[in-house]
TORKE-909647 format. One record per residue: chain; residue number from 1; residue in three letters; x negated, y negated, z negated of N, C-alpha, C, O in turn. Coordinates in steps of 0.001 Angstrom, whole numbers, m for minus. Each point is the difference from the previous one (the first is absolute). Example, Ala and Ser with C-alpha at 12.3 -4.5 7.8 and 13.67 -1.06 7.14 Angstrom:
% residues 2
+--------+-----+--------+---------+---------+---------+---------+---------+---------+---------+---------+---------+---------+---------+---------+
| chaine | num | residu |    n_xx |    n_yy |    n_zz |   ca_xx |   ca_yy |   ca_zz |    c_xx |    c_yy |    c_zz |    o_xx |    o_yy |    o_zz |
+--------+-----+--------+---------+---------+---------+---------+---------+---------+---------+---------+---------+---------+---------+---------+
|      A |   1 |    ALA |  m13190 |    5690 |   m7800 |     890 |   m1190 |       0 |    m900 |   m1200 |       0 |   m1036 |      19 |    m665 |
|      A |   2 |    SER |    1386 |   m1069 |    1385 |    m820 |   m1190 |     m60 |     770 |   m1090 |    m730 |    m509 |   m1108 |    m169 |
+--------+-----+--------+---------+---------+---------+---------+---------+---------+---------+---------+---------+---------+---------+---------+
END
This chain:
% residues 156
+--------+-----+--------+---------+---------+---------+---------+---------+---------+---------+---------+---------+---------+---------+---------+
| chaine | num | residu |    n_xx |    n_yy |    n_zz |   ca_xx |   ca_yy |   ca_zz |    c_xx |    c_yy |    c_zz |    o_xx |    o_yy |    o_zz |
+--------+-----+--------+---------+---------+---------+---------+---------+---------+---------+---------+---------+---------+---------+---------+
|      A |   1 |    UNK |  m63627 |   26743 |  m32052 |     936 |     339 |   m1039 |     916 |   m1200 |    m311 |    1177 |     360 |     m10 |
|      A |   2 |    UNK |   m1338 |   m1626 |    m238 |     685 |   m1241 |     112 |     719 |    m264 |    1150 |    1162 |    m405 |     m53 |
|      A |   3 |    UNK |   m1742 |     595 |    1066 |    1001 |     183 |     826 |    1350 |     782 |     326 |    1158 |    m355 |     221 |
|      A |   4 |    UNK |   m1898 |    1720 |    m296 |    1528 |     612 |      25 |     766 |    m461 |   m1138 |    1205 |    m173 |     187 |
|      A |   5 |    UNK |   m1850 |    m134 |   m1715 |    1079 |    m319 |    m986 |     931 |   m1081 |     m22 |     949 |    m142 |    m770 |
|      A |   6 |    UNK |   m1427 |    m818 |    1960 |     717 |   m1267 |     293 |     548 |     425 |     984 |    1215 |      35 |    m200 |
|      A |   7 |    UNK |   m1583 |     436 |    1528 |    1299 |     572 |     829 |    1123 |     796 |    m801 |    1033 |    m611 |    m271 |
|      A |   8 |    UNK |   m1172 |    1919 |    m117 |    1355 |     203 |    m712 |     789 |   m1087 |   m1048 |    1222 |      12 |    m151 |
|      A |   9 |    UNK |   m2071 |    m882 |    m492 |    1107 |   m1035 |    m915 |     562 |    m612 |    1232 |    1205 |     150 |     204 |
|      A |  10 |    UNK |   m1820 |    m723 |     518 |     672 |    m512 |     946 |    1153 |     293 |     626 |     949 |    m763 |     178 |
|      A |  11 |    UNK |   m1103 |    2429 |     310 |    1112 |     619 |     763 |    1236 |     193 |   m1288 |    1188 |    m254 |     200 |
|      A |  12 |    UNK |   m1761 |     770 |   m1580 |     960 |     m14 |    m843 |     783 |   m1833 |    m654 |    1187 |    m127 |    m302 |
|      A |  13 |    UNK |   m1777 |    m526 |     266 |     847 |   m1222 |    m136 |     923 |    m420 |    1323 |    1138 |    m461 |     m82 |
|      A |  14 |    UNK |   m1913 |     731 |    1394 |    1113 |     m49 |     833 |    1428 |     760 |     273 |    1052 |    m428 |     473 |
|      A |  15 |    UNK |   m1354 |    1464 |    m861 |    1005 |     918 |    m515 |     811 |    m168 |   m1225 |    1198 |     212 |     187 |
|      A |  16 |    UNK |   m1508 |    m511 |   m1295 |     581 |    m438 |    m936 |     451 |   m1610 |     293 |    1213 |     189 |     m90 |
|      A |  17 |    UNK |   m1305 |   m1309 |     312 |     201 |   m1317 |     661 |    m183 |    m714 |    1226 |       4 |   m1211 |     219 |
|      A |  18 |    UNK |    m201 |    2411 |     707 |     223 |    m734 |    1028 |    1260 |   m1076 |     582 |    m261 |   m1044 |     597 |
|      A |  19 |    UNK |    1200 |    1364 |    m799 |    1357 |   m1032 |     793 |    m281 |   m1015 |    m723 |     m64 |   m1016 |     691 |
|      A |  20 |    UNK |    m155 |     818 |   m1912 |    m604 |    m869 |    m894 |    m753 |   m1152 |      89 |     157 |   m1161 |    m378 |
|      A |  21 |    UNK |   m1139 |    1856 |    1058 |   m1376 |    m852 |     491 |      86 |    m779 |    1710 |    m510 |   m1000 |     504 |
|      A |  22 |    UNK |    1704 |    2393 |     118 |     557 |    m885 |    1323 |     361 |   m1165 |    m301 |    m450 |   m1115 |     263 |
|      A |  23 |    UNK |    1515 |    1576 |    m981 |    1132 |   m1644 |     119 |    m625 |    m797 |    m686 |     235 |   m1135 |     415 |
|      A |  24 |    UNK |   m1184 |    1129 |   m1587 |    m482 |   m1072 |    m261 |   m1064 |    m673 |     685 |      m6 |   m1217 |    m186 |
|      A |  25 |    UNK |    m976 |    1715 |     996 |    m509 |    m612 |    1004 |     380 |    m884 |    1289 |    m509 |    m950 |     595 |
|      A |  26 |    UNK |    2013 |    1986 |    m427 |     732 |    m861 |    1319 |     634 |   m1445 |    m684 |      39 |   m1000 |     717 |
|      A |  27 |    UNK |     559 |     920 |   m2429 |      68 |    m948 |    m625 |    m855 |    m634 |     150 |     388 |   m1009 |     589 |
|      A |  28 |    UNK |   m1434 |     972 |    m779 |   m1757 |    m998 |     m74 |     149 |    m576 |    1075 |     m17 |   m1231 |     m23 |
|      A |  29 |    UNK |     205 |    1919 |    1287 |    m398 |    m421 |    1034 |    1015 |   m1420 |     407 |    m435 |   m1123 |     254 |
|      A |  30 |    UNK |    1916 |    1557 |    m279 |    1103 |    m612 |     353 |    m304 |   m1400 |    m938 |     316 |   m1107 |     436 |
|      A |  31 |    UNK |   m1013 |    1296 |   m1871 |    m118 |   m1257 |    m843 |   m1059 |    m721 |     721 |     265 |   m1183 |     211 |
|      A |  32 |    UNK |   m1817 |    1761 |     376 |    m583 |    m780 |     394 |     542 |    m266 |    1349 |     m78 |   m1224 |     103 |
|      A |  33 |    UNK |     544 |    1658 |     900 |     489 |    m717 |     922 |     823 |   m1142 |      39 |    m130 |    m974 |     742 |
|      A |  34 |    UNK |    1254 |    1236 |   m1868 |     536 |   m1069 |     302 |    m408 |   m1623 |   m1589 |     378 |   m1160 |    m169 |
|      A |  35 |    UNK |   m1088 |    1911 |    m395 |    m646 |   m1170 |    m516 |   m1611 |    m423 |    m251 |    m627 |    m491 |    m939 |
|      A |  36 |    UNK |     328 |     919 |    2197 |   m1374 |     257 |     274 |    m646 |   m1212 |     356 |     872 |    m870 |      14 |
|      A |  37 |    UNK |   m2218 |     285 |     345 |    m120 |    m877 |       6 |     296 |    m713 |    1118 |    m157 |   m1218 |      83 |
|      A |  38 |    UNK |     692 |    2102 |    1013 |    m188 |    m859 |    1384 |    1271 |    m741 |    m385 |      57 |   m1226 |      99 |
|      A |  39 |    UNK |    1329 |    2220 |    m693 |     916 |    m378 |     569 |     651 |   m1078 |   m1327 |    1078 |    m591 |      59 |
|      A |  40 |    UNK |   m2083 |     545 |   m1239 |     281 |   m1205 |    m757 |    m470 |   m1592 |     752 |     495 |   m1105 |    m221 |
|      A |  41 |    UNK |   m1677 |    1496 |    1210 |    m775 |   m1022 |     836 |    1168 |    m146 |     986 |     382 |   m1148 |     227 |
|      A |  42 |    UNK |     217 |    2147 |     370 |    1560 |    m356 |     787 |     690 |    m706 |    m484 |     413 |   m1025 |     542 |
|      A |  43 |    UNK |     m36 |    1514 |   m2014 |    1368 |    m971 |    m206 |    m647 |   m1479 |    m284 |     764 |    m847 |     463 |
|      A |  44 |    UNK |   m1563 |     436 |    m884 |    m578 |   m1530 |    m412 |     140 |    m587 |    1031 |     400 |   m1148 |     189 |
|      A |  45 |    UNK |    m805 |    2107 |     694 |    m276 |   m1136 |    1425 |    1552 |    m366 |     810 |     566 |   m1080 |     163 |
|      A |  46 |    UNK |    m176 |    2499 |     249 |    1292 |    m603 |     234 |     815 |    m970 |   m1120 |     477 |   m1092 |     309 |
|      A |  47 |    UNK |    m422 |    1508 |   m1273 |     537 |   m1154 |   m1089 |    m658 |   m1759 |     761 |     538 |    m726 |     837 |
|      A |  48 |    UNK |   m1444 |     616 |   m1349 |    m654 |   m1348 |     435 |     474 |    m460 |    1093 |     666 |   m1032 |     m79 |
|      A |  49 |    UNK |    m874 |    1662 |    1400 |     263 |    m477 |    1614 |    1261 |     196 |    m148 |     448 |    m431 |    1063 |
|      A |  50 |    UNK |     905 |     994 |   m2008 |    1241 |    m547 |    m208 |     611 |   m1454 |    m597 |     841 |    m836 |     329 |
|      A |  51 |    UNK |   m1820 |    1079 |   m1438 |      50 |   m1974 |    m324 |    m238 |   m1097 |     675 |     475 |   m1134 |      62 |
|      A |  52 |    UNK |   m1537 |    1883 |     558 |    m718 |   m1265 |     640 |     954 |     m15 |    1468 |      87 |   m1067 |     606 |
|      A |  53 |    UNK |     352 |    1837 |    m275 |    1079 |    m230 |    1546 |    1254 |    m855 |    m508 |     405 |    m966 |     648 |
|      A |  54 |    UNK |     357 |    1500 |   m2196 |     661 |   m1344 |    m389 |     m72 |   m1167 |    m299 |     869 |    m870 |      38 |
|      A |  55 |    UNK |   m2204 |     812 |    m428 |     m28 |   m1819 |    m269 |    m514 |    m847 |    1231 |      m2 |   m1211 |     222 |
|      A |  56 |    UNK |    m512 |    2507 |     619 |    m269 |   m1037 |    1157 |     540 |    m295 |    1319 |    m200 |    m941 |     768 |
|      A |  57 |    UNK |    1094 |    2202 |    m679 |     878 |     274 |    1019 |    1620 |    m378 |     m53 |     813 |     770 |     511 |
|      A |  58 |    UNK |    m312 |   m2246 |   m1289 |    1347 |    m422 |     218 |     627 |      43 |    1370 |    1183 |     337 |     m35 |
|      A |  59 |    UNK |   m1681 |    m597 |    1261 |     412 |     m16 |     989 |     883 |    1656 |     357 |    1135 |     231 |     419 |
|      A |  60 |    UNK |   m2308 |     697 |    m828 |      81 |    1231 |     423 |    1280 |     791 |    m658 |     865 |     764 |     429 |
|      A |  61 |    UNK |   m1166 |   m1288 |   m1565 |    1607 |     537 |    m937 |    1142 |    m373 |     775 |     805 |     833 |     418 |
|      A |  62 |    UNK |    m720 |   m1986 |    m228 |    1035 |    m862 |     285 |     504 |     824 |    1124 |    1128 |     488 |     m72 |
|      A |  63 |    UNK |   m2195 |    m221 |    1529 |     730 |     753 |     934 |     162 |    1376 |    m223 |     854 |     450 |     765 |
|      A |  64 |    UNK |   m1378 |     467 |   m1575 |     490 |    1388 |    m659 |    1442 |    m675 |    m271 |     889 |     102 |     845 |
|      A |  65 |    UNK |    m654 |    m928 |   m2290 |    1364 |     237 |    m711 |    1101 |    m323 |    1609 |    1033 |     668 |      34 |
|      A |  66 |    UNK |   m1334 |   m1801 |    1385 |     656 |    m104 |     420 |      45 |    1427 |     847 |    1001 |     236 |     677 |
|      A |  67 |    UNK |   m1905 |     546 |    m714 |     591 |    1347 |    1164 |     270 |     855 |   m1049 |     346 |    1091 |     451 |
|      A |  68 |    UNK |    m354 |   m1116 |   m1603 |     469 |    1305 |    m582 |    1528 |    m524 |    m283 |     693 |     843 |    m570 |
|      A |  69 |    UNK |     m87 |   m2008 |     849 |    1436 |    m600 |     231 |     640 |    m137 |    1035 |    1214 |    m204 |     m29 |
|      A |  70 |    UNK |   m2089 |     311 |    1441 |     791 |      m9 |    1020 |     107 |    1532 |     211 |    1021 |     323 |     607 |
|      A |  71 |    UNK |   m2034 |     937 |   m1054 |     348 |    1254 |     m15 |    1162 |     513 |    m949 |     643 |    1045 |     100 |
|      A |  72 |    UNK |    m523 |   m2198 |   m1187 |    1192 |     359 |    m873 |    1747 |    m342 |    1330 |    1068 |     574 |     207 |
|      A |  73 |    UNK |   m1643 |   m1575 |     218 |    1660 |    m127 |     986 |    m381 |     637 |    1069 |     738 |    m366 |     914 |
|      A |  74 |    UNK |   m1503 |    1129 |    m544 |       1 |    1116 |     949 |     451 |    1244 |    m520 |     666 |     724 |     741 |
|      A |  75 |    UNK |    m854 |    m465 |   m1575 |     848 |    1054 |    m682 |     986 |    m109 |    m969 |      91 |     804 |    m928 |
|      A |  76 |    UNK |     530 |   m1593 |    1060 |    1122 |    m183 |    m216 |    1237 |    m436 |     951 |    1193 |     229 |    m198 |
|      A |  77 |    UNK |   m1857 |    m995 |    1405 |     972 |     361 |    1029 |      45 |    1538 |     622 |    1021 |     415 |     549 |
|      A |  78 |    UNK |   m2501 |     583 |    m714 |     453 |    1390 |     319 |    1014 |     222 |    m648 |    1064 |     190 |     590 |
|      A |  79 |    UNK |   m1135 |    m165 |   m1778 |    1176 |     727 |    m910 |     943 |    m800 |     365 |     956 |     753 |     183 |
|      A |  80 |    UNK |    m603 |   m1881 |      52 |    1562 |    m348 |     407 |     553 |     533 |     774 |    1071 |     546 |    m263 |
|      A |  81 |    UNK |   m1836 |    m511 |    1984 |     118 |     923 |     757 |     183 |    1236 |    m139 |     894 |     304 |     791 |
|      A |  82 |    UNK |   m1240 |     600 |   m1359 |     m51 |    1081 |    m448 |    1222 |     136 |    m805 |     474 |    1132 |     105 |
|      A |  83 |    UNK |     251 |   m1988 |    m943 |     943 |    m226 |    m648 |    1591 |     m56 |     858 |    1144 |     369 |    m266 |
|      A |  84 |    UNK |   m1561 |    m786 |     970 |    1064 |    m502 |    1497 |     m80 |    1064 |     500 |    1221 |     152 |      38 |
|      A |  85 |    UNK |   m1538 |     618 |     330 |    m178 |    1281 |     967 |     761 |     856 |   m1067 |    1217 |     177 |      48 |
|      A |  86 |    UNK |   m2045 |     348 |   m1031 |     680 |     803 |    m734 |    1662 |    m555 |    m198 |     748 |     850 |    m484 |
|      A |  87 |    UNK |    m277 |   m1866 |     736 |    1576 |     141 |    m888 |     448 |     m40 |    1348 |    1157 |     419 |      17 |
|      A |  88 |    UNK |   m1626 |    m796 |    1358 |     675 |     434 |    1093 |     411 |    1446 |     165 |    1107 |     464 |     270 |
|      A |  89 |    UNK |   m2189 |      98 |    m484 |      73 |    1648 |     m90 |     447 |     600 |    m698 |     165 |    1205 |     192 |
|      A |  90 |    UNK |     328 |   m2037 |   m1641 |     713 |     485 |    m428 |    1609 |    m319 |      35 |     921 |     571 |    m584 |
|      A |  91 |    UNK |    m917 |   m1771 |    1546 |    1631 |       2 |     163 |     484 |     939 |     927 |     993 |     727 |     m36 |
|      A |  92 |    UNK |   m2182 |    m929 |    1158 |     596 |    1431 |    1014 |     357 |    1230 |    m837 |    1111 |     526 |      59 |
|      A |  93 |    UNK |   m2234 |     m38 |    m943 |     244 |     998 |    m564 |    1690 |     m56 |    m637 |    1085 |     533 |     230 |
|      A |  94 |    UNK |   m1535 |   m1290 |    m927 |    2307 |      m5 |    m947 |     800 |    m161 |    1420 |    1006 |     703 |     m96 |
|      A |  95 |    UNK |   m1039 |   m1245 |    1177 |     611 |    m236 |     958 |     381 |    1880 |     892 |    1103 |     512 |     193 |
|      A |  96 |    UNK |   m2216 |     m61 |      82 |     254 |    1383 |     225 |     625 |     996 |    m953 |     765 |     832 |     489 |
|      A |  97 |    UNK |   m1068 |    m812 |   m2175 |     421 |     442 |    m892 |    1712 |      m5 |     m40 |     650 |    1040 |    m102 |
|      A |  98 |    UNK |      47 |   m2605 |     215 |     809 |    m339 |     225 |    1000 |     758 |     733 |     857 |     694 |    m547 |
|      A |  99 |    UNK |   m1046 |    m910 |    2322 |      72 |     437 |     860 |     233 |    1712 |    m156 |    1021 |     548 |     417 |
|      A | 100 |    UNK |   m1878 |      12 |    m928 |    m115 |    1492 |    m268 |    1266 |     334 |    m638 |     656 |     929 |     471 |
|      A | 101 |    UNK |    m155 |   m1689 |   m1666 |     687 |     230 |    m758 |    1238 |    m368 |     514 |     862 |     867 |    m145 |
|      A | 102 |    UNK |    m488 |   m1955 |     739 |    1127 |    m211 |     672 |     305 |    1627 |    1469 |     907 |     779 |     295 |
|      A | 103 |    UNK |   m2209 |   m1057 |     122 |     933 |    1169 |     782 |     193 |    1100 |    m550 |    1095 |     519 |     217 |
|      A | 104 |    UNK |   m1957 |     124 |   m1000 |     550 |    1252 |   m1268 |     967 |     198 |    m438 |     561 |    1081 |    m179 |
|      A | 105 |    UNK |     m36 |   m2734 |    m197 |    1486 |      81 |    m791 |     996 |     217 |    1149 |     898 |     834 |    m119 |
|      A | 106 |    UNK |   m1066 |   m1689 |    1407 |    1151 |     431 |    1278 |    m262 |    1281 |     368 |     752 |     389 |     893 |
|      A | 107 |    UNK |   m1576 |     426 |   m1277 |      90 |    1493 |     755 |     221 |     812 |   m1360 |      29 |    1231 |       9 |
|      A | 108 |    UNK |     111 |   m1912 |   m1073 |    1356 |     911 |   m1267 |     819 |    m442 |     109 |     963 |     726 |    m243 |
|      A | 109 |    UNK |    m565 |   m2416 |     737 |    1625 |      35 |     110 |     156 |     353 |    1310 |     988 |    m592 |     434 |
|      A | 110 |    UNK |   m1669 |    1509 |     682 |     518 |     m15 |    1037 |     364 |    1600 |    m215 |     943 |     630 |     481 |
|      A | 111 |    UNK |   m1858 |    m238 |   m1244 |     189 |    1686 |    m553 |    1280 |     238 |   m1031 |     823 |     908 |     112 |
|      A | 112 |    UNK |    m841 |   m1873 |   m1082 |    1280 |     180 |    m763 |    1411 |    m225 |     859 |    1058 |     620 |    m108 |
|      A | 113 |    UNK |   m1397 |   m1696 |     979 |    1372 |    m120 |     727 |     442 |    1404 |    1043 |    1173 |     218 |     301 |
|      A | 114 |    UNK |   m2390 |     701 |     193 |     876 |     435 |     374 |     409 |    1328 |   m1054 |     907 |     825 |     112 |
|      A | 115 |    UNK |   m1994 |    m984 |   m1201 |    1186 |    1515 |    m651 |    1468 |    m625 |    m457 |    1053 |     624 |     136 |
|      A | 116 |    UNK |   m1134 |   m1706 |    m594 |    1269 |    m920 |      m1 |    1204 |    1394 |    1158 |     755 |     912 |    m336 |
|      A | 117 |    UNK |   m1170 |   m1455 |    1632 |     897 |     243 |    1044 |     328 |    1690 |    m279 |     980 |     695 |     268 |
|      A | 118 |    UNK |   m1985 |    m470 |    m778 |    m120 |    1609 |     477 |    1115 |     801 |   m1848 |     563 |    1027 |    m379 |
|      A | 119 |    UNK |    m833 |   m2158 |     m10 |     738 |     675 |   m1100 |    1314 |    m450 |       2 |     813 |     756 |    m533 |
|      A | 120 |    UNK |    m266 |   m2140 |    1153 |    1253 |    m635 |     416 |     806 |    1088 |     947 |    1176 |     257 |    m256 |
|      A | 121 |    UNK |   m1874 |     380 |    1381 |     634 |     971 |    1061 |     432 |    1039 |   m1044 |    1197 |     212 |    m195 |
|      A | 122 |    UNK |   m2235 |     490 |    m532 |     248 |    1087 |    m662 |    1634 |      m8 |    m990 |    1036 |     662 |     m39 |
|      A | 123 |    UNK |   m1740 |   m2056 |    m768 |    1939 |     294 |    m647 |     840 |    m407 |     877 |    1150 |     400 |    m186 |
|      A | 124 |    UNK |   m1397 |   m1346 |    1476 |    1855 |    m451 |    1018 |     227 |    1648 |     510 |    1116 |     371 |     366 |
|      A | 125 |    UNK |   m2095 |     404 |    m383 |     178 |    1559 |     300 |    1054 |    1012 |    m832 |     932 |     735 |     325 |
|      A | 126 |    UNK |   m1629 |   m1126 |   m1635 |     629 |     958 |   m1055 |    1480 |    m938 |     331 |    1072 |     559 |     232 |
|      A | 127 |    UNK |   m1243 |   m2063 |    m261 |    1307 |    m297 |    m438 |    1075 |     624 |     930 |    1178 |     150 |    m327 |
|      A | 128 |    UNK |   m1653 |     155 |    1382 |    1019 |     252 |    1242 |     462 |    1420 |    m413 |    1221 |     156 |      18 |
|      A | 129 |    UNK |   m2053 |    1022 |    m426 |      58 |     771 |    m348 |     873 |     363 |   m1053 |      14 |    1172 |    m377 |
|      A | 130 |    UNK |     651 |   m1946 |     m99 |     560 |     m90 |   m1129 |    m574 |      27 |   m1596 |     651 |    m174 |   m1030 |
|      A | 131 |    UNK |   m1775 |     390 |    1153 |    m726 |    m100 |   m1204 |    m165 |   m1178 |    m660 |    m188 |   m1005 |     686 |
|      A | 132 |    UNK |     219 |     913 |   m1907 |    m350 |    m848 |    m697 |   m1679 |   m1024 |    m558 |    m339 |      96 |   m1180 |
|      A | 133 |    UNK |    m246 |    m697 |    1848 |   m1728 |      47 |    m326 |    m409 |   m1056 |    m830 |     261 |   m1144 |     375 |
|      A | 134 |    UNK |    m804 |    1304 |   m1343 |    m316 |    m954 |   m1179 |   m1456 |    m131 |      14 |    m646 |     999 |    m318 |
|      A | 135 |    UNK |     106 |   m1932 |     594 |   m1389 |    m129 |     249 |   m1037 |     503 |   m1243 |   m1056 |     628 |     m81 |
|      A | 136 |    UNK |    2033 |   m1307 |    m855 |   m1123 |    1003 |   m1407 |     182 |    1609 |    m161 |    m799 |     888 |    m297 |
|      A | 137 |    UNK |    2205 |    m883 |     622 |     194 |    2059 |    m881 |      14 |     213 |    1321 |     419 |    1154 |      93 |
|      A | 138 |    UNK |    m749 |   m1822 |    1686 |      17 |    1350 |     522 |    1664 |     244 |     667 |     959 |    m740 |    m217 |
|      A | 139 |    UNK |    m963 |    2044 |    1103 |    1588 |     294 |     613 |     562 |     318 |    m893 |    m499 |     584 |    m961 |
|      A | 140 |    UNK |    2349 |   m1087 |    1155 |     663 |    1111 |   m1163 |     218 |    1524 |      22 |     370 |     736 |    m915 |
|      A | 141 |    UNK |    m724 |    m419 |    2317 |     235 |    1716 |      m3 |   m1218 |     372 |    m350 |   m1060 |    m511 |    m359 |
|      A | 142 |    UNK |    1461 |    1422 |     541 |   m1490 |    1735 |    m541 |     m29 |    m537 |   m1359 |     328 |   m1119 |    m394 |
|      A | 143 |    UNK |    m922 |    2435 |    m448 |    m658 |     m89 |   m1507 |    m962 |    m713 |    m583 |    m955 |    m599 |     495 |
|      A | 144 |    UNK |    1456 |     779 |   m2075 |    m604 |   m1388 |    m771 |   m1225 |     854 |    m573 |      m6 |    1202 |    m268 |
|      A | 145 |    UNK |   m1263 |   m2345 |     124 |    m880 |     456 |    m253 |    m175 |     960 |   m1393 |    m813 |     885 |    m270 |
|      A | 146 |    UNK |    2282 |   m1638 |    m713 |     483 |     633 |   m1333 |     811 |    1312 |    m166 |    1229 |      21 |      61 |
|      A | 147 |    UNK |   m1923 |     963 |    m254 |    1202 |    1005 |     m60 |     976 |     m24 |   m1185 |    m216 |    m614 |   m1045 |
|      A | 148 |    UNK |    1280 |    1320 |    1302 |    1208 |     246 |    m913 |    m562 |     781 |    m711 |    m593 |     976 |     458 |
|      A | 149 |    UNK |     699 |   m1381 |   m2345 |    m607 |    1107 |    m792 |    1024 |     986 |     784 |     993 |    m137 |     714 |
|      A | 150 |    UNK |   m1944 |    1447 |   m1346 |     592 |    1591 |     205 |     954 |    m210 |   m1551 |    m277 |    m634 |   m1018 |
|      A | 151 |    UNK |    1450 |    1446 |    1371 |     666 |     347 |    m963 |    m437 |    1456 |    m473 |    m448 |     814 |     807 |
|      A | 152 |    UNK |     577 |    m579 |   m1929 |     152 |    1431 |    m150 |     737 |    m232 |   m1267 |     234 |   m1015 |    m655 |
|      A | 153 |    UNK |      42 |    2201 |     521 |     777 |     844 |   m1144 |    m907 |     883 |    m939 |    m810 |     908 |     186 |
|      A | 154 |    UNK |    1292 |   m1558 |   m1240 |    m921 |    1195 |   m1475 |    1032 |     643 |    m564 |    1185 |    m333 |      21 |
|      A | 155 |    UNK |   m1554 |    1030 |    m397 |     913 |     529 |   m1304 |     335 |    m837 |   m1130 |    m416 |   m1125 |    m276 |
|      A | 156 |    UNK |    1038 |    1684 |    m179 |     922 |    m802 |    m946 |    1404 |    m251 |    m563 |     179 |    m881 |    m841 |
+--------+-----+--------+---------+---------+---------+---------+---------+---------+---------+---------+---------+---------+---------+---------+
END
């Protein structure tokens, strides 16, 4: 009889608080792992064998600070290099850009010149013709785009 009465509380508190009782266990756990005893015995120790490599290891520093300085002018002549390349590539680039644009513009003035011609023939045409040709209004013969009001007559 105790038994089953503790299995159902059981199944009913898990039901009523279970996610509850998850996450706070996976909390517990994550606290003792990471401040558990091994890994407080971790950090001391590495701490210590860090001090103790500085006060006794001057030599050793000395050649770290000199290679973590000759890796500093190793990468920094990459990037110079790298610097140089890029503005080569980019002069070619404006250099073709350039280029593009110059011949663009000779194949509109080579296009404007000839409607030039083609519109020069057209009026030495009319002119021969006897017509009159005004480049803004156009020939003087045929009708104006304006008609003549209509007259009419009212009474009166």
């Amino acid at each position: 009889d105790i038994i089953v009465y503790t299995w159902y509380t059981t199944i009913e508190y898990l039901r009523a608080y279970g996610w509850y009782t998850l996450f706070g266990l996976c909390f517990l756990y994550y606290i003792y792992k990471r401040f558990g005893p091994k890994s407080v015995y971790e950090w001391a120790t590495t701490r210590d064998v860090a001090a103790q490599e500085k006060k006794l290891d001057g030599e050793g520093a000395l050649a770290r600070m000199d290679a973590v300085q000759r890796a500093r002018e190793r990468l920094q002549q990459e990037n110079d290099l790298r610097a140089e390349e890029f503005k080569r590539r980019q002069a070619e680039r404006d250099e073709v850009k350039i280029a593009e644009k110059i011949k663009e513009h000779d194949n509109h003035k080579i296009a404007a010149s000839g409607y030039d011609k083609k519109r020069s023939r057209l009026a030495d045409t009319l002119r021969q013709n006897g017509e009159g040709f005004n480049a803004l209004a156009g020939g003087s013969g045929g009708s104006s785009f304006r008609r003549a009001p209509a007259r009419s007559s009212r009474g009166g």
